[in-house]
C-alpha positions in Angstrom: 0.0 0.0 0.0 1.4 3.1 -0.7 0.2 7.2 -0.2 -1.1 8.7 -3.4 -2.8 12.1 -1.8 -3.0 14.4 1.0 -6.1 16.6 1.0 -6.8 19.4 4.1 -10.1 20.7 4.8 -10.0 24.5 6.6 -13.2 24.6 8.3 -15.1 27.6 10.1 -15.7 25.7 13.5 -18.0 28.5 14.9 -15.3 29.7 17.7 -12.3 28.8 16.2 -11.4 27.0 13.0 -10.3 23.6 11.9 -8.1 22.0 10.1 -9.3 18.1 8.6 -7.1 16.6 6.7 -7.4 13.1 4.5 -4.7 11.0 3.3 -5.9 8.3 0.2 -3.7 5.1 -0.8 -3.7 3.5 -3.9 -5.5 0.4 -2.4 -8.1 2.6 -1.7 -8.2 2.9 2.1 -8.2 6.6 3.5 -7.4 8.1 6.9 -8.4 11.1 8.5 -6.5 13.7 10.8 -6.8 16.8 12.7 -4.3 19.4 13.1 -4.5 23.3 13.6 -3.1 25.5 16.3 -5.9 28.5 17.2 -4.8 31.4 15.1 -2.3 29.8 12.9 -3.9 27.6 10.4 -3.3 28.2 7.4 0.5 28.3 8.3 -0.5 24.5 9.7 -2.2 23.7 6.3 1.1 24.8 4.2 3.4 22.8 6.0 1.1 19.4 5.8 1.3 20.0 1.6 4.9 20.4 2.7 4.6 16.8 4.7 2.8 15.9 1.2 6.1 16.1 -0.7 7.8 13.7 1.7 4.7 11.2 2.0 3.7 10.5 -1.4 4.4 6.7 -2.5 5.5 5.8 0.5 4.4 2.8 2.7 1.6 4.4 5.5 2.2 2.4 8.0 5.7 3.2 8.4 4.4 5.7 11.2 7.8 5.6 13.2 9.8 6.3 10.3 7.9 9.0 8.7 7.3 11.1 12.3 11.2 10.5 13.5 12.4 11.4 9.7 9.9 14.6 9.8 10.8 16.1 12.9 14.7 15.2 13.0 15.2 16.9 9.4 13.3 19.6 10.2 16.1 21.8 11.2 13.9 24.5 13.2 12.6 22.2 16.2 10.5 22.6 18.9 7.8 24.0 16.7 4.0 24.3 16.9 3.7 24.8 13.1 5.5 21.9 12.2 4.1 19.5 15.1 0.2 20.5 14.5 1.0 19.5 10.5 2.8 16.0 12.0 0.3 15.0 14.6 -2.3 15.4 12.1 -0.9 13.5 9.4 0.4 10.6 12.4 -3.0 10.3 13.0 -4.5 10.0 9.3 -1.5 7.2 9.2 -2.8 5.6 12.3 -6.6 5.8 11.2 -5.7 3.9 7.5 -3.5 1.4 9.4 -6.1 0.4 12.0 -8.6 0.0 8.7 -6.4 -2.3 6.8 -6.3 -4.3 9.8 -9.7 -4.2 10.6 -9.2 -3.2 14.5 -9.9 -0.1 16.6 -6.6 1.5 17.0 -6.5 1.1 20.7 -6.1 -2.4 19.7 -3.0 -1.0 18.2 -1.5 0.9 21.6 -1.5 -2.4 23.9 -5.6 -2.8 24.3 -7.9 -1.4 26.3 -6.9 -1.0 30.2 -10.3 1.5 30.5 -13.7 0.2 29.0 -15.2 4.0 28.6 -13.8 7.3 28.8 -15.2 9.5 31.4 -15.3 12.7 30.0 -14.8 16.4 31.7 -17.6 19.5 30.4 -16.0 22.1 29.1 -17.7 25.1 28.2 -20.7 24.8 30.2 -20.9 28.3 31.0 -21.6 29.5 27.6 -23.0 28.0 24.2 -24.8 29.6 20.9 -27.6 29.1 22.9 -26.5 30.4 26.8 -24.3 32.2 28.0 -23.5 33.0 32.0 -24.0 36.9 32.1 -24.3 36.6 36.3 -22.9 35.0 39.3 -25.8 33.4 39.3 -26.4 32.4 36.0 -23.3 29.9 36.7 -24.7 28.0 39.0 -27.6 27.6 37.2 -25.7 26.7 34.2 -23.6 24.0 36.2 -26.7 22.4 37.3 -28.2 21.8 34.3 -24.5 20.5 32.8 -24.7 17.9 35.8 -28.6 17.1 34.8 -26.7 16.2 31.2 -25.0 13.7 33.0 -21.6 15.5 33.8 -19.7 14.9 37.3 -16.7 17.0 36.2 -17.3 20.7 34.9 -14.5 23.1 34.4 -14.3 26.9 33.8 -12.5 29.8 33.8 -13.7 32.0 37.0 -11.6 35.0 36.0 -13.4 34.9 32.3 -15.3 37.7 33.1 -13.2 40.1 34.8 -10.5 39.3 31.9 -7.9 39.4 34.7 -3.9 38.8 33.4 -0.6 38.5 34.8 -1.8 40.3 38.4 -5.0 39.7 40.0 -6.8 42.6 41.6 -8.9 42.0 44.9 -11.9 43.0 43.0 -11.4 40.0 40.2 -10.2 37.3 43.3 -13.7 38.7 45.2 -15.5 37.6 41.6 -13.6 34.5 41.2 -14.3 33.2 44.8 -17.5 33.9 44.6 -18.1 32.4 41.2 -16.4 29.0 42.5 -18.6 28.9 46.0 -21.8 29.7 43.6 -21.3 26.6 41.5 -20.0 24.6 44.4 -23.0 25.1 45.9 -25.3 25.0 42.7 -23.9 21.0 42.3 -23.0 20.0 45.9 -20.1 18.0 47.0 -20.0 15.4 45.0 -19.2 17.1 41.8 -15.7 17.7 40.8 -14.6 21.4 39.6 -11.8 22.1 37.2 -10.5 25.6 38.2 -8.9 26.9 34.2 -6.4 29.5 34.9 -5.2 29.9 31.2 -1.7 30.3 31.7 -1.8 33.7 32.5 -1.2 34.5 36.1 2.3 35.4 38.0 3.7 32.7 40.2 2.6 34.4 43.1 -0.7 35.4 42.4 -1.4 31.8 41.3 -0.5 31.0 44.6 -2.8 33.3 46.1 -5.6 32.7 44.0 -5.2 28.7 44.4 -5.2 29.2 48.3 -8.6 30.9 47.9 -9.9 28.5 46.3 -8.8 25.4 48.2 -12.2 25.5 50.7 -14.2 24.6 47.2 -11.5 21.5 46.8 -11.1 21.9 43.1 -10.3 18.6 41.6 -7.6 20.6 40.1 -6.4 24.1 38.8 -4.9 24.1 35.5 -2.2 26.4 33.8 -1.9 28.8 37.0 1.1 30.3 35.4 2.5 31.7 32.4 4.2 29.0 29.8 6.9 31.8 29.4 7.5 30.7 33.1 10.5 28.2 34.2 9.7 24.6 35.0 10.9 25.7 38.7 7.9 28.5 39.2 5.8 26.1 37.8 7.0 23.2 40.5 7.0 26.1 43.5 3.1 26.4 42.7 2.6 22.8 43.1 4.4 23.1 46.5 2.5 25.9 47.7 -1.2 24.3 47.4 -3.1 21.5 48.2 -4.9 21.7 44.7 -3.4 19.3 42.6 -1.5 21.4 39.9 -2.5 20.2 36.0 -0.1 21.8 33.0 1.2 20.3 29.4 -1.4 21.6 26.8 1.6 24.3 25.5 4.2 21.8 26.3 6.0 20.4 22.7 7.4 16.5 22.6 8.7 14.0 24.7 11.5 16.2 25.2 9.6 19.2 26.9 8.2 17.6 29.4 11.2 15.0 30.2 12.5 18.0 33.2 8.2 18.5 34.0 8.5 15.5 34.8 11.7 15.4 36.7 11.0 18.4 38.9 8.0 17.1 39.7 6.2 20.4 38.4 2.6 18.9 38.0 0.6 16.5 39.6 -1.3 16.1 36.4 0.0 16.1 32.9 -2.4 17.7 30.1 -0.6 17.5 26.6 -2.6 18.5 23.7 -2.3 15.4 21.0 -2.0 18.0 17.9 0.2 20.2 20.2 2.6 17.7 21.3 3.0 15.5 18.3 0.6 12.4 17.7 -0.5 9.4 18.8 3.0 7.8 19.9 4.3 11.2 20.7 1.4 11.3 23.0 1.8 7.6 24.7 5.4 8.3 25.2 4.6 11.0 27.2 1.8 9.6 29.6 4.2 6.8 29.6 6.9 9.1 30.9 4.0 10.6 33.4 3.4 7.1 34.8 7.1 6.5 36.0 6.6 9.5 37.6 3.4 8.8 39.3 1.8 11.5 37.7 -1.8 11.1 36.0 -3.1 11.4 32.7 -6.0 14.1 31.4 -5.4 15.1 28.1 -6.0 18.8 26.6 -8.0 19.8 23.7 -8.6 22.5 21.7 -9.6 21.1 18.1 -12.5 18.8 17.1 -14.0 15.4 16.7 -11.3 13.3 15.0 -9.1 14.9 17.5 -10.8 13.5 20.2 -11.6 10.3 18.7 -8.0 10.0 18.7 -7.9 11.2 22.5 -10.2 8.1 23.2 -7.8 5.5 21.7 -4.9 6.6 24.0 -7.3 6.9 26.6 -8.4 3.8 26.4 -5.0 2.0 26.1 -3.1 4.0 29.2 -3.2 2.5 33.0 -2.3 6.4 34.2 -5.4 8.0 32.0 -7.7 10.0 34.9 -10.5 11.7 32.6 -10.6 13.5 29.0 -11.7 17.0 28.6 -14.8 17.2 26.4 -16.2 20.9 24.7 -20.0 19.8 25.1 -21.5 23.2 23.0 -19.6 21.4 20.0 -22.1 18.8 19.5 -24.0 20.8 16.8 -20.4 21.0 14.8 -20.2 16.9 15.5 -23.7 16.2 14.3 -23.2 18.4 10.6 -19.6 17.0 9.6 -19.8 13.1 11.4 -21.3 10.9 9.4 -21.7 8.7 12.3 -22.2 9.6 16.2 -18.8 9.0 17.8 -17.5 10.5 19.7 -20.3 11.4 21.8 -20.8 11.8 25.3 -23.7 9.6 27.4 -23.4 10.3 31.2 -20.5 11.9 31.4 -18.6 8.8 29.3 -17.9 8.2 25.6 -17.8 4.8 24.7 -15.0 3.0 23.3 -15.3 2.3 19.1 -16.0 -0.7 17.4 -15.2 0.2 14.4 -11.8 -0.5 12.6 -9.3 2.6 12.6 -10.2 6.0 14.5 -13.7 5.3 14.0 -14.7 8.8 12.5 -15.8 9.3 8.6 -16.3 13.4 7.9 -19.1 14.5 5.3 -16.8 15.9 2.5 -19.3 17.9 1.4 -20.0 19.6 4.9 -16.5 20.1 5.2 -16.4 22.6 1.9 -19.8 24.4 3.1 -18.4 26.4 5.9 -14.8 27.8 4.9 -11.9 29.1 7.1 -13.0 32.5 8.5 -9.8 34.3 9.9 -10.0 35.5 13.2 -7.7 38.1 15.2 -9.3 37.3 18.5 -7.4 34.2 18.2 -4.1 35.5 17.2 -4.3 38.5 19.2 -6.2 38.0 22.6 -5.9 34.2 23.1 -8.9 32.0 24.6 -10.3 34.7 26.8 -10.0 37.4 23.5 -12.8 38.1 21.2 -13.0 34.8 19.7 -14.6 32.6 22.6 -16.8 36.0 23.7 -18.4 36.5 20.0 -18.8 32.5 19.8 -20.8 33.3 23.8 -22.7 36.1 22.7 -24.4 34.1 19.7 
């Protein structure tokens, strides 16, 4: 079997866009991928036509080969661009190799140690449809996220004030305030996911995360800046009882090796189209299990992403939960051709079908082009991207 095309598919995913991409063999057999960093796609497009050059008429399931020969000639490395481009591709390579042998890739990784993937809501708090304008409005919101089925449900409490680097008492009042609302709104036995964003100063991480800790947040992610050293990163860890969670700007095996050895996170949170790929991405949570940290991987794309996500969930013993973007559904149900991955009671469960398990509508795909958006580039998650998506 060899590789004959490589076809991408820039899609307007309502907040951000996507980037699909399709590889096709000559025996016939296809694969699909995700790749795309927020803001940057059609740098991420050019550079998988650049892959193209590399890939075409060679064996596909020589994924090794192609990923180490990739990223060791690529002379400019650690790099987003060229790791989005990879991981997608990896995972197209994956997807047609699980199909020609007619088994669910986590068949692939070592089989599956979990039987269903319990999933994390993201993006409770707003959708095309809601959006949390009060205090109270969050709790309310949380509620009807846990009458969906959800026990996990993280936010960014600091969204609205649009606090950075420094927290002001008036934005920690807010935040507080926000958390003990939806703490009480769900009760005790439902876990919260403090997001931080990666924006905050060591110390007023610190502070914030010992506000919090009466709530007992299942964990606080990104409390610091990824500009930050390793060390600051580790001293925040030390300095709460909140278990710290970091990785989804973290690049390779190689970036997190000293996360890893400084002990700097009690949970590791790699992004699979960030980091690499599939293998990229078990290396690492294998590298997180020597170290006795768990497993709770980042996203930021959309479904064949996360279909991915489910195979490595499935196949790694340190795998805790997977974070989930519940207000995509609508995207899910227009580009899937059939309903995986999707959520039932807060688990999605595990594929029977041979490869990935995803097939994308073509035709969708071409109905709802790239849209370029500064918000993205400019602002990052909390910019005007994510608020024009809310305000729908």
């Amino acid at each position: 079997m060899k590789i004959k095309a490589i076809k991408t598919f820039p899609y307007d995913g309502v907040w951000r866009d996507l980037i699909f991409i399709k590889i096709e063999t000559d025996e016939g057999i296809h694969g699909w991928g995700e790749a795309g960093t927020m803001g940057r796609e059609r740098a991420n497009e050019a550079t998988i036509h650049e892959i193209e050059h590399y890939l075409i008429g060679k064996d596909p399931g020589q994924i090794e080969l192609h990923w180490n020969t990739l990223y060791r000639d690529s002379y400019w490395r650690p790099d987003y661009t060229l790791l989005n481009a990879l991981a997608g591709v990896e995972m197209a390579l994956w997807d047609i190799l699980g199909k020609s042998l007619n088994v669910p890739v986590y068949k692939l990784l070592g089989g599956e140690f979990h039987s269903r993937i319990p999933v994390y809501n993201n993006a409770w708090y707003f959708s095309p449809t809601s959006r949390a304008k009060t205090l109270e409005d969050y709790g309310k919101l949380a509620q009807k996220a846990v009458a969906q089925g959800f026990r996990h449900l993280k936010w960014d409490p600091w969204w609205d004030p649009g606090t950075d680097y420094f927290i002001g008492r008036k934005d920690m009042r807010w935040a507080k305030e926000c958390v003990k609302i939806v703490r009480e709104a769900v009760g005790s036995d439902i876990e919260l996911l403090i997001e931080m964003h990666g924006r905050f100063s060591p110390e007023d991480a610190i502070q914030a995360a010992r506000e919090l800790e009466e709530y007992d947040p299942y964990f606080i992610e990104e409390p610091i800046c990824p500009d930050c050293s390793v060390d600051a990163l580790a001293r925040v860890r030390n300095s709460t009882r909140i278990p710290v969670a970091a990785g989804e700007r973290v690049l390779t095996r190689w970036g997190f090796w000293e996360v890893f050895k400084k002990q700097a996170v009690a949970i590791a949170q790699p992004d699979i189209i960030h980091c690499g790929g599939i293998s990229e991405m078990k290396k690492i949570a294998a590298m997180a299990q020597v170290s006795y940290v768990g497993f709770a991987p980042h996203i930021s794309e959309g479904p064949v992403e996360v279909a991915a996500l489910v195979h490595i969930d499935a196949s790694t013993p340190n795998f805790l939960i997977q974070e989930f973007f519940y207000p995509d559904m609508p995207l899910y149900e227009t580009i899937m051709k059939d309903p995986f991955p999707v959520p039932k009671n807060g688990f999605i469960e595990l594929p029977t079908r041979p490869g990935l398990g995803v097939e994308l509508d073509e035709k969708a795909l071409t109905e709802k082009p790239f849209k370029y958006r500064p918000g993205l580039v400019l602002g990052g998650l909390w910019g005007e991207g994510l608020r024009t998506f809310a305000q729908r």
